[in-house]
C-alpha positions as CSV (number, residue, x, y, z in Angstrom):
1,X,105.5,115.4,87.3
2,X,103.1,114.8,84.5
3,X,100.6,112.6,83.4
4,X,98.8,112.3,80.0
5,X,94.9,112.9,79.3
6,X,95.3,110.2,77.0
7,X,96.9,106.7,77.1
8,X,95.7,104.1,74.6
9,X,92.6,103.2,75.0
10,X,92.1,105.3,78.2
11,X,90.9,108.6,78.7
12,X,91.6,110.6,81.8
13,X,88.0,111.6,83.4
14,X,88.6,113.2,86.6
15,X,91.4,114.8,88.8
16,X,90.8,114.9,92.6
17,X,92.5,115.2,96.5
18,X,92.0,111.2,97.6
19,X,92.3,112.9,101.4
20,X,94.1,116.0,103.0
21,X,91.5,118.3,101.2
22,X,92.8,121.4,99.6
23,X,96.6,120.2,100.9
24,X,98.1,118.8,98.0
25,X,99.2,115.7,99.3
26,X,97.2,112.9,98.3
27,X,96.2,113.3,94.7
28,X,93.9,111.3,91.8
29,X,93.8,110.8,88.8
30,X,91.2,108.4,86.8
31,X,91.1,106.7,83.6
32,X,88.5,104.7,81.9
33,X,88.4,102.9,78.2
34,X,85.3,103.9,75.7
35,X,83.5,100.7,76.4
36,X,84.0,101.2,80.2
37,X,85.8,97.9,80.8
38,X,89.4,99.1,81.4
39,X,89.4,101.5,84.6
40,X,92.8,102.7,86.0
41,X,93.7,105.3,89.5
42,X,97.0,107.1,89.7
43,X,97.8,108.0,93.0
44,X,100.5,110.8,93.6
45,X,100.8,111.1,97.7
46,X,103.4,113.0,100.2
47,X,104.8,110.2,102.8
48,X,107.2,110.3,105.6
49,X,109.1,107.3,104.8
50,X,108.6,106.7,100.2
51,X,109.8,103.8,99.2
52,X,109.0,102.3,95.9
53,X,109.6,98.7,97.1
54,X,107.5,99.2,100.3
55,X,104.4,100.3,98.5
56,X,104.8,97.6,95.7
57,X,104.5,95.1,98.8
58,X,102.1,97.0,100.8
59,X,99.0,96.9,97.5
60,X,100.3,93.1,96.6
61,X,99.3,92.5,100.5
62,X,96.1,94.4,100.6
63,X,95.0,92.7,96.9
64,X,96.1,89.5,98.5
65,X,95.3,89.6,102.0
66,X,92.1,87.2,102.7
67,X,91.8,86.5,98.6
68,X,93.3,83.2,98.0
69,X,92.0,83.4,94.7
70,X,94.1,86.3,93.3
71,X,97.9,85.2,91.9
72,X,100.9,87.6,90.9
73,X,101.5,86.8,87.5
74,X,104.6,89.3,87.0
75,X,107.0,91.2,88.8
76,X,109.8,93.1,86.8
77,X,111.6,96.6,87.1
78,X,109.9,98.6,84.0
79,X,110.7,102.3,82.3
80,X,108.7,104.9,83.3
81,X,109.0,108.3,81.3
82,X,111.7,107.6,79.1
83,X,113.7,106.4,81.8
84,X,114.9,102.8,82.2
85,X,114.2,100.8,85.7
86,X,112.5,103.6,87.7
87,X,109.2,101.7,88.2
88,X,108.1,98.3,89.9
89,X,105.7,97.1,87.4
90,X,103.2,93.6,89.0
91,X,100.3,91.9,87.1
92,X,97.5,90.0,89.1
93,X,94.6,87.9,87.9
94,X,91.7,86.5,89.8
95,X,91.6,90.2,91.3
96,X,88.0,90.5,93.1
97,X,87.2,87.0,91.1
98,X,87.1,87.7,87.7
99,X,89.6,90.9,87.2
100,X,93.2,90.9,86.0
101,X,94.9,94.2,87.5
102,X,98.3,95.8,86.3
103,X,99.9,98.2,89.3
104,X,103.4,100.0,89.0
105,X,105.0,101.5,91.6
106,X,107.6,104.9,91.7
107,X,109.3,107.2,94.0
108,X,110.2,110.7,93.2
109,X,111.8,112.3,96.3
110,X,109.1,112.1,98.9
111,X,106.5,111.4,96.1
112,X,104.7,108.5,95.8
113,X,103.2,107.7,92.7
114,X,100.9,104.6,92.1
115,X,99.6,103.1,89.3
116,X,96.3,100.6,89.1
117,X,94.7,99.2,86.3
118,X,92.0,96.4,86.0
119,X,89.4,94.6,83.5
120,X,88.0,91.4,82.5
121,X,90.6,88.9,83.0
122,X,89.9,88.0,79.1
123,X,91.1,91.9,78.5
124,X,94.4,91.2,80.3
125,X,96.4,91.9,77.2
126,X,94.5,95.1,76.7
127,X,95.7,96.0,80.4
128,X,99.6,95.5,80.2
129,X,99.2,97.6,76.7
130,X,97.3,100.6,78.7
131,X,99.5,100.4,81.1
132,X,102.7,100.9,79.0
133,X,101.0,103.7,77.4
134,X,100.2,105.1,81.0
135,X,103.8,105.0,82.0
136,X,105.6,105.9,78.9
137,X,103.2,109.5,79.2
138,X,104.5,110.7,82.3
139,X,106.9,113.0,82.3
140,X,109.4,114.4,85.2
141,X,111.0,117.9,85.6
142,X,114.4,118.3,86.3
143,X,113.5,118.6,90.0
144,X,111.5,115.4,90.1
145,X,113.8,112.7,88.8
146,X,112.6,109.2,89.9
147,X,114.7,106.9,92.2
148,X,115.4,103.8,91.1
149,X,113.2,100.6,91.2
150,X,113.8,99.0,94.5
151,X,111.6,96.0,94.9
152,X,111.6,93.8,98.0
153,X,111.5,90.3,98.3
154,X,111.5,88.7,101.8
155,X,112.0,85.5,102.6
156,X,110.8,84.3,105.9
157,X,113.3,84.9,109.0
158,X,115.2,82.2,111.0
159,X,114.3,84.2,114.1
160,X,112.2,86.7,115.7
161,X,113.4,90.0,117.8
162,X,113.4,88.5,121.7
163,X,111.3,91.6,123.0
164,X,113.1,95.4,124.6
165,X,112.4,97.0,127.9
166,X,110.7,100.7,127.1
167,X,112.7,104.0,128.0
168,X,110.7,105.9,130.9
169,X,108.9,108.5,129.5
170,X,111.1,111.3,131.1
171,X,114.7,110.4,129.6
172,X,112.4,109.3,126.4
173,X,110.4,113.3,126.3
174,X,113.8,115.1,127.1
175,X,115.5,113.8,123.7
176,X,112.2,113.6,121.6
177,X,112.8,117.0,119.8
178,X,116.7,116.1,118.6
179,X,115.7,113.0,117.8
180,X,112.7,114.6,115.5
181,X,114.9,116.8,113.9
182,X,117.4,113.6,112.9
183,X,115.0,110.7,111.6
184,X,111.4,112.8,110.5
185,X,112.6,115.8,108.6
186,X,114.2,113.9,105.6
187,X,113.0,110.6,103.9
188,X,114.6,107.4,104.9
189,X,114.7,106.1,102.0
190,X,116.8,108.4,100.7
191,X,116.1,112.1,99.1
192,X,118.0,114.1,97.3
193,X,120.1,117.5,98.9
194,X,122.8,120.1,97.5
195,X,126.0,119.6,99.2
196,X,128.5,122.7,100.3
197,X,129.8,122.9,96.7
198,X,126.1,123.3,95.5
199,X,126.4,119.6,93.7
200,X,123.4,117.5,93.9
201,X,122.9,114.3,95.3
202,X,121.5,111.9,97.7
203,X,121.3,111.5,101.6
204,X,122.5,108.0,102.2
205,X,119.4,105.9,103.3
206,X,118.3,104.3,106.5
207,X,116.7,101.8,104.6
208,X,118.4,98.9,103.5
209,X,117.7,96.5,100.5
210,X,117.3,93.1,102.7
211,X,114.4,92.0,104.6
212,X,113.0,88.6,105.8
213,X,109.5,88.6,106.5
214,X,109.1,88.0,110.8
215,X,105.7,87.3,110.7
216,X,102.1,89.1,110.3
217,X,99.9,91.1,112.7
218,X,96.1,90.6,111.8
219,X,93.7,93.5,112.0
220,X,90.2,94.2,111.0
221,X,90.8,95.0,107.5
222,X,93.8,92.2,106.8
223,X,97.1,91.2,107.4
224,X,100.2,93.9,108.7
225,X,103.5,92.2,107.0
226,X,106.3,92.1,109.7
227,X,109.8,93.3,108.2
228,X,113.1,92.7,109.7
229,X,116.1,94.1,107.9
230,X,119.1,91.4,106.9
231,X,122.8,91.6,106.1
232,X,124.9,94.7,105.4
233,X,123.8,97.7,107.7
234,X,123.6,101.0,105.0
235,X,125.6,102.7,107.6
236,X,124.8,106.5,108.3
237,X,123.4,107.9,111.7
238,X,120.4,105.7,111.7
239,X,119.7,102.0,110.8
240,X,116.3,100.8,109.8
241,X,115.7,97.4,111.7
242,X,112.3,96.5,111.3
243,X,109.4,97.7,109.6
244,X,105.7,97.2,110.1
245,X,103.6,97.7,106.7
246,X,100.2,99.0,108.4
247,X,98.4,100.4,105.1
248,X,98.6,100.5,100.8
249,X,98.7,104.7,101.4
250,X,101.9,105.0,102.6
251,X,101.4,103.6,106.3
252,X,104.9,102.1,108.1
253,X,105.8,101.4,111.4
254,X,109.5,101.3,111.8
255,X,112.0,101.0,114.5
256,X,115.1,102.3,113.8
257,X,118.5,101.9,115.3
258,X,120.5,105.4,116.8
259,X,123.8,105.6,116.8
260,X,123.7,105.2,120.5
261,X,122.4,102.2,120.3
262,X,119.2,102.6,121.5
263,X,115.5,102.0,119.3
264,X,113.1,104.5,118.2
265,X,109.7,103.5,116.8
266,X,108.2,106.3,113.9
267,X,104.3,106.0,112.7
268,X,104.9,107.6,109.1
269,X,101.6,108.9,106.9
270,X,101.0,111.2,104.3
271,X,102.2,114.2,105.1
272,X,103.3,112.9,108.5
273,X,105.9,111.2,110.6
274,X,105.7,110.6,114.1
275,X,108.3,109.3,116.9
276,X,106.5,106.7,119.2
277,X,108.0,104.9,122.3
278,X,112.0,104.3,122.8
279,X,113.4,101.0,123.8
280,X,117.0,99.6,124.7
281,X,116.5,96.9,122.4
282,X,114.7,96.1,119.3
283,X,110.7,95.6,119.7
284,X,109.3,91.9,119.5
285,X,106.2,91.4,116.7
286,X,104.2,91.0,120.0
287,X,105.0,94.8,121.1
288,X,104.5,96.4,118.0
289,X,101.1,94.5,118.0
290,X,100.0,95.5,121.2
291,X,100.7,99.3,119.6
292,X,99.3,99.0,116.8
293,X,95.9,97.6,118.5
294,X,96.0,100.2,120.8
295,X,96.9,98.0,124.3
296,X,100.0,99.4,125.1
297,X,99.0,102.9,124.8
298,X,102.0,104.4,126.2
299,X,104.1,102.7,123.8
300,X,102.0,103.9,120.8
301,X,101.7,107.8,122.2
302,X,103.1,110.5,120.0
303,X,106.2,112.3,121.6
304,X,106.6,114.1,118.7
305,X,105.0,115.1,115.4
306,X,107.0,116.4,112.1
307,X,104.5,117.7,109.8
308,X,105.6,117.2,105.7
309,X,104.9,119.1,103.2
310,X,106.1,119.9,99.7
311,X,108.2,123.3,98.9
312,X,108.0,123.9,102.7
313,X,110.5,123.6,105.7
314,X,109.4,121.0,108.5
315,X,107.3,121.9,111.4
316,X,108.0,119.9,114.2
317,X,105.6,119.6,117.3
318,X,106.8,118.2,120.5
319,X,104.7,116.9,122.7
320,X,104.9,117.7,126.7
321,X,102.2,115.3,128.0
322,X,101.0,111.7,127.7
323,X,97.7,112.2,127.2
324,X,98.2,112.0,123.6
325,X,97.0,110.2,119.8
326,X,97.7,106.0,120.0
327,X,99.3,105.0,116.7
328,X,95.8,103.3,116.1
C-alpha cells in the first residue's frame, strides 16, 4: 500500500511505528496544511480480527463516548484508490468542542488502515476536500486489494445472553492448541488464500453482517460497545456470536461458536490473538465484564497465544499453567 506526500492542502511531515517498535505492525503517518489548521494521522496496523466495520464503530465510540457534544454528520461507503466502495467514510463536528473531524476506515487482508482528519469546524469543507485527496492517493499492489466497505449498524437487542457455565480448565487446556490453530491463525473476517487449483480467493468469514447492540461495559477511559450477532449464521467451522469492542486500535473480545457447540472467548490486538476461557453456552454482558476488569481471572487467562505477523507463518504458544496474563 501507498500513500501520497501530498494531498491538497496537506503535506506529509513525519512517518513513524505508533507501538510494536521496530515490528512493523503499527504504523503513522502525519499530515498538516501550510497554515497549520488542518492536521490528519493515517494509521496502518496488523490485527487479529480486521474488520473495516468494527473499527469504523470502535473511533465513532471513543470520539463519542462521554462527549455529548460531538454529532455524526455522515456515514457513506466511499472510493478509496480508484476503487469504488472499499472505504467507510464518517464526518463529525463538535469534536473536542470546536473541531469538525473526517475518519475513513479500510481493510486490506489483515491490514487496518485508518484515516483522521480535523480543523476548525468553520474549515469543515476544507476537511472533506483533504480527505478526498487523501484517499484518492493511495494506491494498492496487486497483493493488497482492499475488502469491501462493511459498515455496521446495531440496533439495540430484544434480549441479552442468559449467562454459560465455564469448561474446567483440564478438558479446556487439552484442546487449546487445535482450537488455536482453527480460529487465530487466519482473520475472521475473512482473508484471502490460493485454493488447490492455485486460484485466489477468500476464506468464508466468521463474522457476520448483523449485530444488535446488547448493552455497554464502562471502564476508566469510556464505554465497551456490547455486540451480539443477528439473523443468518455465515456458516463455516466457526460462528461469531458476540463481540466486545474494548479499544479504537484494533482491540475485540469475541466469543465464537465451534462446530461442537461449545463457546470460545479470543482477546485479538495488533499483532496478536489470544483464546481465553471455554463455556457450554454463550457468555452474559456480566461475564465478559467481570473479564475484562480483571475479577474473574481464570476466565480472562490466556490458554493460548497466536502471534501475527506479516510475510510470516503463525507462531502459536500454548500455555501449560494458570498463572498467566488477565485479558486486562
Amino acid at each position: 500500500m501507498g500513500f501520497p506526500t501530498v494531498a491538497g492542502t496537506l503535506t506529509l511531515t513525519e512517518t513513524a511505528e505508533f507501538s510494536h517498535k521496530g515490528e512493523g505492525i503499527d504504523n503513522i503517518a502525519q499530515y498538516e496544511s501550510a497554515d497549520g489548521e488542518l492536521f490528519a494521522s493515517v494509521y496502518v496496523y496488523y490485527v487479529g480480527l480486521a474488520h473495516n466495520g468494527l473499527a469504523a464503530l470502535a473511533t465513532a465510540n471513543a470520539m463519542t463516548s462521554g462527549s455529548p457534544e460531538v454529532r455524526k454528520t455522515r456515514s457513506t461507503k466511499a472510493a478509496a484508490g480508484g476503487l469504488a466502495d472499499v472505504a467507510i467514510r464518517e464526518s463529525y463536528t463538535g469534536y473536542r468542542g470546536r473541531l469538525a473531524s473526517s475518519a475513513a476506515f479500510l481493510k486490506s487482508g489483515r491490514w487496518l488502515i485508518k484515516l483522521r482528519l480535523s480543523g476548525p469546524d468553520a474549515r469543515a469543507a476544507d476537511i472533506e476536500a483533504a480527505m478526498d485527496a487523501l484517499l484518492a492517493g493511495i494506491t494498492f499492489g496487486d497483493d493488497a486489494a482492499p475488502h469491501p466497505a462493511a459498515a455496521i449498524e446495531a440496533q439495540p437487542c430484544a434480549s441479552e445472553p442468559a449467562g454459560a457455565e465455564a469448561l474446567p480448565v483440564a478438558e479446556d487446556s487439552a484442546s487449546a492448541a487445535a482450537e488455536a490453530l482453527l480460529l487465530g491463525t487466519f482473520d475472521g473476517a475473512s482473508q484471502r488464500i490460493a485454493d488447490e487449483a492455485g486460484q485466489d480467493g477468500p476464506l468464508p468469514a466468521r463474522v457476520g453482517g448483523s449485530f444488535c447492540q446488547a448493552g455497554e461495559i464502562r471502564v476508566p477511559t469510556g464505554t465497551v460497545p456490547i455486540l451480539r450477532a443477528v439473523g443468518t449464521s455465515p456458516g463455516g467451522l466457526a460462528t461469531t456470536e458476540l463481540l466486545a469492542v474494548t479499544s479504537d486500535a484494533g482491540g475485540l473480545v469475541e466469543a465464537v461458536r465451534l462446530g461442537s457447540g461449545r463457546y470460545r472467548l479470543l482477546h485479538h490486538q495488533i499483532g496478536q490473538t489470544a483464546l481465553l476461557g471455554a463455556y457450554d453456552r454463550l457468555p452474559s454482558i456480566a461475564q465478559i465484564e467481570a473479564i475484562l476488569s480483571g475479577a474473574d481471572h481464570a476466565g480472562g487467562a490466556y490458554r493460548a497465544t497466536v502471534i501475527l505477523r506479516p510475510g510470516e507463518g503463525p507462531r502459536i504458544n500454548v500455555k501449560t499453567g494458570t498463572d498467566v496474563p488477565p485479558t486486562t
